[in-house]
N, C-alpha and C positions, 0 to 999 in steps of 0.2 A: 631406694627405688628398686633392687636388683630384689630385695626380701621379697617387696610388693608383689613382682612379678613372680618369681616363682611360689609364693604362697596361692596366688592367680591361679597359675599352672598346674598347681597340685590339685587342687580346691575341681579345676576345670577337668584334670583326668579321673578325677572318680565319682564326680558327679553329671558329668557327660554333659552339662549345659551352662553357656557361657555368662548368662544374666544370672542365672541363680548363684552361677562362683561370686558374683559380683557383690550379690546380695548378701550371702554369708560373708563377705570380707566388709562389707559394711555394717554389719549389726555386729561383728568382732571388735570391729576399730571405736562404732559408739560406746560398744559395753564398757570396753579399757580406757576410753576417754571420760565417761561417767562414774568409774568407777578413782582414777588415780586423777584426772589432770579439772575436766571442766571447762575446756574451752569450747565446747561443741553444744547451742543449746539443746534443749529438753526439748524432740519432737509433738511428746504429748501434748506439753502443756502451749507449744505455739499452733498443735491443730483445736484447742480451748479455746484459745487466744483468738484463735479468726473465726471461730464458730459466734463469739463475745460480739466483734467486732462488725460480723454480718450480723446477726440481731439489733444492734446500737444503730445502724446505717437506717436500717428499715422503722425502728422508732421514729427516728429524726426524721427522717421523709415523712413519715406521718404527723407529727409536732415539731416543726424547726427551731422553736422556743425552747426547750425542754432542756435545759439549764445542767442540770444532774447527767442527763445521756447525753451531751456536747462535752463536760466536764471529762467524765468518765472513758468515753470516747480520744479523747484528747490526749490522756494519759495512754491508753493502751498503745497508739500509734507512737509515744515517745518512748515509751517501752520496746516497742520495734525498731528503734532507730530512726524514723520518719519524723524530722520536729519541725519541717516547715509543715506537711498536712493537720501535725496536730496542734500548732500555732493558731493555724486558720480557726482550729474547734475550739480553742480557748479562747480568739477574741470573740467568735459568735456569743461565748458563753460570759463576758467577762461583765458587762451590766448588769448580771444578777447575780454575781459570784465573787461582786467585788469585797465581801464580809468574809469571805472564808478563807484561812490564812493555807492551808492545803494546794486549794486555788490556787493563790496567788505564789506559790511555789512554783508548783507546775508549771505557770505560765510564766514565771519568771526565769526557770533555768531553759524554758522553750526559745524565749526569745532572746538568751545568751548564747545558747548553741546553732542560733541563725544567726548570730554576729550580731545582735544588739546588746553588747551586755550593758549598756549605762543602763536601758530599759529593765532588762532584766534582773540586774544587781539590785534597783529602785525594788521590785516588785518583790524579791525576796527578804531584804530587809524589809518591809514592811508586815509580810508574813510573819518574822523571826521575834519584828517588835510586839508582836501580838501574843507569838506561842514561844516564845525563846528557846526549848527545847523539843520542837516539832520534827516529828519522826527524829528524834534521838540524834539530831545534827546532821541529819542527812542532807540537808540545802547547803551547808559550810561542804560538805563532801563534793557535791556536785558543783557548786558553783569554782567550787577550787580544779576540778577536775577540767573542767572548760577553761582557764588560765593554763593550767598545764599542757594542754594541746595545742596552746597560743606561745606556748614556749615562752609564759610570763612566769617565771619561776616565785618572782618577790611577793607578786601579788597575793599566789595561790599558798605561801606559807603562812600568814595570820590564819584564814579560813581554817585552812588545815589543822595551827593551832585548837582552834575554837572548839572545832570536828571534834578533838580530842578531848578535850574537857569534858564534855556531855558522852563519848563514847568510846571510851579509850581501851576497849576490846577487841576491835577491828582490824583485821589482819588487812583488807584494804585501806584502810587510813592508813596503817603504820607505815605499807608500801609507797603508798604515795605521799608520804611525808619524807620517807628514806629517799627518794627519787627525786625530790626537791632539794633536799637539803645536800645530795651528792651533786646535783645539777648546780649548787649556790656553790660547790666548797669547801663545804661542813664534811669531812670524807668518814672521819669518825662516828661523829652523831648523826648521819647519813646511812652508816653500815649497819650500828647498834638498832635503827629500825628497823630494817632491812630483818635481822637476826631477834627484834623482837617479833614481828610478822609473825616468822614459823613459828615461833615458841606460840605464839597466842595460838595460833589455830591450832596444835595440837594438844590444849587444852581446852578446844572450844567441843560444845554437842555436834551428835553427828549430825543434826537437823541443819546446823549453819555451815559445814564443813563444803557441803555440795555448793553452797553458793560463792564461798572463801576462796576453795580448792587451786583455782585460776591466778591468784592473787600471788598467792604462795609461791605458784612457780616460777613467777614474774621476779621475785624479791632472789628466790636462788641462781635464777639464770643473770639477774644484775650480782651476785655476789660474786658468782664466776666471771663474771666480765673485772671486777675488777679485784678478783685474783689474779 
């Protein structure tokens, strides 16, 4: 806190104006966040994101039916963290989407992260029986992730398993498998995750490292905790 302020106070005496120090300690803090850590999202791509998302609104007012831009729509707002608003957009959309195993993803980790997961679970397995390796296990990911924040540790380790099968390059899977398994007990094959995590991603392209980055630091800050 003491940095903050005087790097403030430098920043404020030699540029003589108190919003603009503000602004260079903020485009500082995003750059070294995007560059080493990753918890902070991508402003660009969330003013995309609502440029998308006001076009999609304005469609559907004009066609309430329109299946593809309720669909679509639906995802973005879960993409933002909003899963009851985009719940709503996937039941509007879910009589004509009920063939698409994507669909029925979406909607089904939507209405698990509203607290229905018997629903949900139904809707992704059904998806999963149709594409078994849709989006490269990423439903076994998420629907495990939603048990883990249920503090259902037992439940979210087969998934996890699964996850891994299909995509066992994942510096988030390995974390949230290492986090599971340290949460069951397992303290050993709990750690070795944990420490395969970093290795994976430091052999990973830079193009997936921006997304990983965050993961990473989660598995070292849990390794120091149980150093």
């Amino acid at each position: 806190m003491l940095t903050k302020f005087l790097l403030f106070y430098i920043l404020y005496r030699v540029i003589g104006n108190p919003i603009a120090a503000l602004v260079v300690i903020a485009v500082v803090y995003l750059a070294i966040d995007r560059t080493f850590f990753g918890f902070v999202p991508d402003p660009f791509r969330a003013f995309r994101i609502s440029g998308r998302i006001r076009d999609l609104r304005r469609l559907i007012a004009l066609n309430p039916h329109d299946a593809r831009a309720l669909k679509e729509l639906g995802i973005l707002m879960a993409d933002r963290g909003d899963s009851k608003s985009a719940q709503g957009y996937f039941e509007r959309a879910a009589p004509r989407m009920s063939d698409d195993p994507e669909f029925q993803y979406y909607h089904g980790i939507t209405a698990a992260r509203n607290g229905d997961i018997r629903k949900g679970r139904a809707l992704i397995e059904s998806a999963l029986q149709v594409s078994p390796r849709l989006k490269y296990g990423e439903p076994y990911l998420m629907l495990a992730e939603v048990y883990i924040d249920r503090g259902d540790f037992k439940e979210a380790l087969p998934l996890l398993g699964n996850f891994e099968r299909i995509y066992h390059a994942s510096p988030r899977g390995l974390y949230q498998m290492g986090l599971v398994k340290l949460k069951l007990g397992m303290e050993k094959e709990g750690t070795d995750m944990l420490k395969e995590a970093i290795r994976t991603f430091k052999t990973s392209p830079r193009y997936k490292r921006k997304t990983e980055r965050k993961w990473v630091w989660k598995a070292r800050l849990l390794l120091r905790k149980g150093a």
